[in-house]
N, C-alpha and C positions, 0 to 999 in steps of 0.2 A: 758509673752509677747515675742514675735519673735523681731528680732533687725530690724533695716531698714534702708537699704542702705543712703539714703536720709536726715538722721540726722547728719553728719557730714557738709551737703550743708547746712542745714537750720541753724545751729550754726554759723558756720562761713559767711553766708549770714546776720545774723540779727546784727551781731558785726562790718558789714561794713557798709561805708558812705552812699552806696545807697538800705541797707536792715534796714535802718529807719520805713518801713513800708512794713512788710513782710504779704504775700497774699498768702494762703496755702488754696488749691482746691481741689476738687475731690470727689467722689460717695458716698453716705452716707455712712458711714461702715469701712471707710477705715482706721482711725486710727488717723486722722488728730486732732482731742481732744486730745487725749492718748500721741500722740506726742508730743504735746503742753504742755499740762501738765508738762509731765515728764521732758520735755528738760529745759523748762524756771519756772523754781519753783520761781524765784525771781518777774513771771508777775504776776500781779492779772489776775485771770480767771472771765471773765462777758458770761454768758448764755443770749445772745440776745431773746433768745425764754419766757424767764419768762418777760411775756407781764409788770407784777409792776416795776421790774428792767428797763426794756425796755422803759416804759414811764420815770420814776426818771433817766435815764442816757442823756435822749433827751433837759433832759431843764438844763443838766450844759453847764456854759459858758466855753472860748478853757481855759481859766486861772483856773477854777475847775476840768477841764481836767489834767491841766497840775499840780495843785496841787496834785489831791488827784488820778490820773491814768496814774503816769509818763509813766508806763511801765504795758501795759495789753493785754489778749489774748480777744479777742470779736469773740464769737462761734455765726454762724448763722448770719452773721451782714449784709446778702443783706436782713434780715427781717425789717430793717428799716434803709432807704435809708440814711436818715440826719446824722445818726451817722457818716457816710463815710464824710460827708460832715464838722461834726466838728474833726474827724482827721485830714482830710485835714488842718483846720484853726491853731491847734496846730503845727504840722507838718511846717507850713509857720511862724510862729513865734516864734520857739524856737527850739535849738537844740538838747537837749536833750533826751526827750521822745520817747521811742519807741511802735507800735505797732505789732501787728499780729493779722490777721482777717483770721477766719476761716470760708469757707462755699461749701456746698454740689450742689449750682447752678451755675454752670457757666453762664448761661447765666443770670442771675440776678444780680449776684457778679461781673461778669467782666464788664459787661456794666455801673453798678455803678462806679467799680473803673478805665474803663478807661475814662470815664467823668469825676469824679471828682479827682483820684491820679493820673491822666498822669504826667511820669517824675517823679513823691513821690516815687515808688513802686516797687519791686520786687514780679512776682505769679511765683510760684510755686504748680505742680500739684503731688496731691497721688492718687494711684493704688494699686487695691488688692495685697496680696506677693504675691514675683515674689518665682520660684523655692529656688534661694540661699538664702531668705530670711525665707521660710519655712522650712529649714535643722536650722536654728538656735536656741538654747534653753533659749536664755537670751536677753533682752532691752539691754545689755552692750554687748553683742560679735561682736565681727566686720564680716561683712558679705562679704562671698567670691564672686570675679570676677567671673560670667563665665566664659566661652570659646570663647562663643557668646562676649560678656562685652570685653573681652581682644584683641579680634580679631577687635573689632570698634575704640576702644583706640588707637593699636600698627597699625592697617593699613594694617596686613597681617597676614599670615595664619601659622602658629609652627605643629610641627609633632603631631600628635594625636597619642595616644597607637593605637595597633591591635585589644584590643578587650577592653569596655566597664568595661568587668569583671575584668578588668588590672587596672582600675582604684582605688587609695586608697580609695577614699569616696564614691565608689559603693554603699554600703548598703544604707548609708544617703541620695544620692544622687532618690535612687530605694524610700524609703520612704517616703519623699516630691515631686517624681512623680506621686507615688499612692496615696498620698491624695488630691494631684491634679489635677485628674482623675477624683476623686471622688467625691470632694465636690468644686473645685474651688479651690481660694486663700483669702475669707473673714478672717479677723483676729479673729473673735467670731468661726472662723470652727475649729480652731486648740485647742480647748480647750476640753482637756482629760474628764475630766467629762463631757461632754458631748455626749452623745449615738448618735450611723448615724440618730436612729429617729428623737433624738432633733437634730441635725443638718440639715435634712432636713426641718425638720417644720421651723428652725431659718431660711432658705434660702424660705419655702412659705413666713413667715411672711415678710422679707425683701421686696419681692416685690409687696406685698399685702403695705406696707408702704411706697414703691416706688411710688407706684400708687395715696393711696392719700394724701402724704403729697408733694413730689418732682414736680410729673408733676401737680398737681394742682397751687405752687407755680411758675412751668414753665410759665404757659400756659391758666389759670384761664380757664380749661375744664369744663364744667358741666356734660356732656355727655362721662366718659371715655370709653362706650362700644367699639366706631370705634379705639380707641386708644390702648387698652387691644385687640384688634384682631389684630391689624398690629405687636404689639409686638409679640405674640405668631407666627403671620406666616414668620415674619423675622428669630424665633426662629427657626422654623422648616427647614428654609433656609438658615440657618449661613452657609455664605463662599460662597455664591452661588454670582451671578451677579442681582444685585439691579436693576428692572424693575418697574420703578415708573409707568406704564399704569396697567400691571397687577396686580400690588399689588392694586391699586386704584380700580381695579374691583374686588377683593380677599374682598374687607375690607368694598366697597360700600360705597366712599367716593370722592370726588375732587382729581386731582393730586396735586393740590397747597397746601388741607390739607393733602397729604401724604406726599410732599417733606418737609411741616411742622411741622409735627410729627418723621420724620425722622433725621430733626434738635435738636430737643427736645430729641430724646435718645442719639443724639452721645454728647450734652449738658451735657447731665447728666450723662456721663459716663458709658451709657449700653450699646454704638456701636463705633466700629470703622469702618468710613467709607473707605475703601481703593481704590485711584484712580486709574484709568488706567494709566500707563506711557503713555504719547504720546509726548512726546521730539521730536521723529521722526514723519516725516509727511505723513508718510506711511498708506493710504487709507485701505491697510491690518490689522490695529490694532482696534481690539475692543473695544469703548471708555465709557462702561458701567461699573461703579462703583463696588466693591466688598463691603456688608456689615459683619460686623464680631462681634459676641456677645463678648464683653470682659471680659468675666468670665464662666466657662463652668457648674457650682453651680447654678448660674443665668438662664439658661438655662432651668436647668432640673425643675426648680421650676414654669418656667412661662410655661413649655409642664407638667407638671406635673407627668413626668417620675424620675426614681432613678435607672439607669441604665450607663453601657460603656458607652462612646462616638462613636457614628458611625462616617462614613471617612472627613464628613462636619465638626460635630461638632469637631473630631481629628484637621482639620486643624486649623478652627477658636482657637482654646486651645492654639496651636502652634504658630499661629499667632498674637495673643496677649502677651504670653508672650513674646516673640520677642520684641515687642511695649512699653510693660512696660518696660525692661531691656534695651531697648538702650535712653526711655526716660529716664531712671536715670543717663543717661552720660552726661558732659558737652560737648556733640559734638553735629554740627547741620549736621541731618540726616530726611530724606525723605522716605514715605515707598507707593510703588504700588504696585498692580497687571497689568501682563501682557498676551493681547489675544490676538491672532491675526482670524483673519475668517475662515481659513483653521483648524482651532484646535489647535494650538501652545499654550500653556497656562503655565506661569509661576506663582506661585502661592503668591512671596513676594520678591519684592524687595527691597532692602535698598540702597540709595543713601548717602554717605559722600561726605567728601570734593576729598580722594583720588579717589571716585569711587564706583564701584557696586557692592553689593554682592546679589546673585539668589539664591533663595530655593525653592523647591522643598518638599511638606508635603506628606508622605506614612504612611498609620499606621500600613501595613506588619511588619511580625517577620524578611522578609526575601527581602531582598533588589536585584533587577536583575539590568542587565545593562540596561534594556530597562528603567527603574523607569528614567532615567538621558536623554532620549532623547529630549525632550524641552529646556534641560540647554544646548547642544552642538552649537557648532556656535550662541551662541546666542549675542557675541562681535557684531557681523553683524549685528544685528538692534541696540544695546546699542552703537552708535557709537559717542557719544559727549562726553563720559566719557570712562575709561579703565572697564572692569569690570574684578574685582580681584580674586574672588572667586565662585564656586557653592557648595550649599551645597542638600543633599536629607536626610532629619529628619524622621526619623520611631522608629520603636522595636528593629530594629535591632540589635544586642548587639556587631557585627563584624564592624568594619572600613573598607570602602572598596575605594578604588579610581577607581571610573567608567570612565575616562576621565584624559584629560591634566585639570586643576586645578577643578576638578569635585570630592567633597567627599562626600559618605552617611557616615553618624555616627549617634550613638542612640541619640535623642532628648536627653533623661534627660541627659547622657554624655555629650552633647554640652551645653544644657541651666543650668544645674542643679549646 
């Protein structure tokens, strides 16, 4: 087992006053059992999916609850609504009892819980590992800050080494970028006994299982054909700008069922939709969405390729773990892309409370100064916030300062 950042929040989250009923989300795959499991050995563990359990857990009363499941995890628990409904009941009449629900829908799991826990509840969401999660060898080692991680924390920017190769956890750092390359970040990919074949088949079968267990349970589809084509040609366009008229003529379907199916993956944790900034009211800014696959494994299984990354799918990689890692901070942080009409195009930005940090994705060995020409003067339109920082993420393995506060550094160097 790889450690997870995230297990320090969810301990101390369920031992406070308002992590009485803790709500742990996210893609099927991702760990959130395991987690559970291991963390709280003193819950009882209930498998909502074993339909005889399921039924015999529906007709105790909150006082049977509260006797004989002071303290339990319920996997799968948007499979049947009511349960939610008699935590709630225990939950309102005594204080003891804790729970944690686990489930792979958000859109079914939150809508339950924000009907019926508004105010009860604490969610919390899990993502594939992130880079510094996959350098780890053990469920107990503590998992290091990024670069990325420390630089969102502390609010500004610390000297970077010259070169990549300077850094002490290079090798580690080089190893968990190439299996991340390769297969994504699923926690079943990192298991040594298993050959790149069975790894890739583990990643067909995942979304062969995506299909019909998640979005069926999204979406009550009959017909997943139109839905299995818009996933693959978002796949083929990861990182591109989201054109809901063309995709609808791509797919041969309604706009309304493609902006619907579109909700249904970022739901379930296969896309991240990335907005445009438009803070500025500047006529010149492009205000078409960026779609981003969040996992680059996921990918290759739904094109049915086992290859590199080309410079889309490089971004979209980059740009998710970005996404994961600064979700795992308690800081509220915002993330766009920025176009403007003339070609200006900034590929992620992240909004704190201090301000802006712009990246810039290359998957060049070799990083020029022209790579940074989009980050320059770019304060000039970000002008309601300060923006702190540029970065350009590539191969490159040299540090370079292209600019006043403007730096390329190697990706897995920064994220890793």
């Amino acid at each position: 087992m790889k450690a997870r950042y995230i297990c320090n929040d969810l301990k101390k989250t369920s031992k406070s006053l308002n992590g009485r009923i803790l709500v742990l989300t996210g893609a099927r795959q991702t760990g959130k059992t395991t987690i559970a499991k291991t963390l709280f050995e003193d819950y009882e563990y209930l498998s909502i999916e074993d339909p005889v359990l399921s039924q015999a857990l529906s007709q105790l009363s909150s006082k049977q609850w509260k006797t004989n499941y002071p303290k339990a995890v319920l996997d799968e628990v948007q499979k049947t609504p009511n349960l939610i409904r008699s935590i709630k009941s225990v939950y309102d009449q005594w204080d003891e009892p804790r729970y944690i629900l686990l489930g792979s829908s958000q859109l079914l799991l939150l809508k339950n819980v924000k009907e019926s826990l508004a105010g009860r509840c604490v969610i919390k969401e899990m993502y594939p590992l992130t880079l510094p999660e996959l350098r780890t060898n053990s469920f107990d080692e503590l998992v290091d800050e990024s670069i990325l991680q420390k630089v969102l924390i502390n609010g500004e920017v610390f000297p970077l080494l010259p070169s990549f190769v300077l850094d002490s956890k290079h090798a580690e750092k080089m190893n968990a970028w190439n299996h991340y390359l390769k297969f994504g970040g699923y926690p079943a990919l990192v298991n040594e006994e298993r050959s790149t074949k069975d790894k890739y088949e583990w990643l067909a079968g995942y979304v062969r299982t995506y299909l019909e267990r998640d979005v069926r349970d999204l979406a009550a589809i009959n017909d997943l054909e139109p839905y299995t084509k818009l996933q693959k040609v978002l796949a083929l366009q990861t990182g591109s700008l989201c054109n809901i008229s063309s995709l609808s003529t791509k797919v041969a379907v309604s706009t309304p069922t493609v902006k619907k199916y579109l909700q249904y993956l970022s739901l379930s944790y296969q896309t991240l939709s990335l907005p445009s900034w438009e803070k500025n009211e500047s006529k010149r800014l492009v205000k078409t969405p960026k779609v981003h696959f969040l996992d680059y494994g996921v990918v290759q299984a739904v094109l049915g390729k086992q290859a590199m990354p080309n410079g889309n799918e490089f971004e979209s990689l980059i740009v998710s773990e970005i996404y994961k890692q600064a979700k795992q901070l308690d800081i509220n942080v915002n993330f766009y892309h920025l176009r403007t009409a003339d070609g200006r195009e900034v590929d992620l930005l992240v909004e704190t409370e201090h301000g802006y940090y712009a990246f810039e994705v290359k998957q060049a060995d070799h990083v020029a100064n022209t790579d940074a020409r989009h980050l320059r003067d770019l304060s000039e339109i970000l002008n309601d916030k300060p923006l702190i920082h540029s970065f350009v993420l590539s191969n490159d393995i040299e540090t370079k300062e292209l600019g006043e506060n403007i730096t390329a550094v190697h990706a897995a160097y920064f994220l890793g």
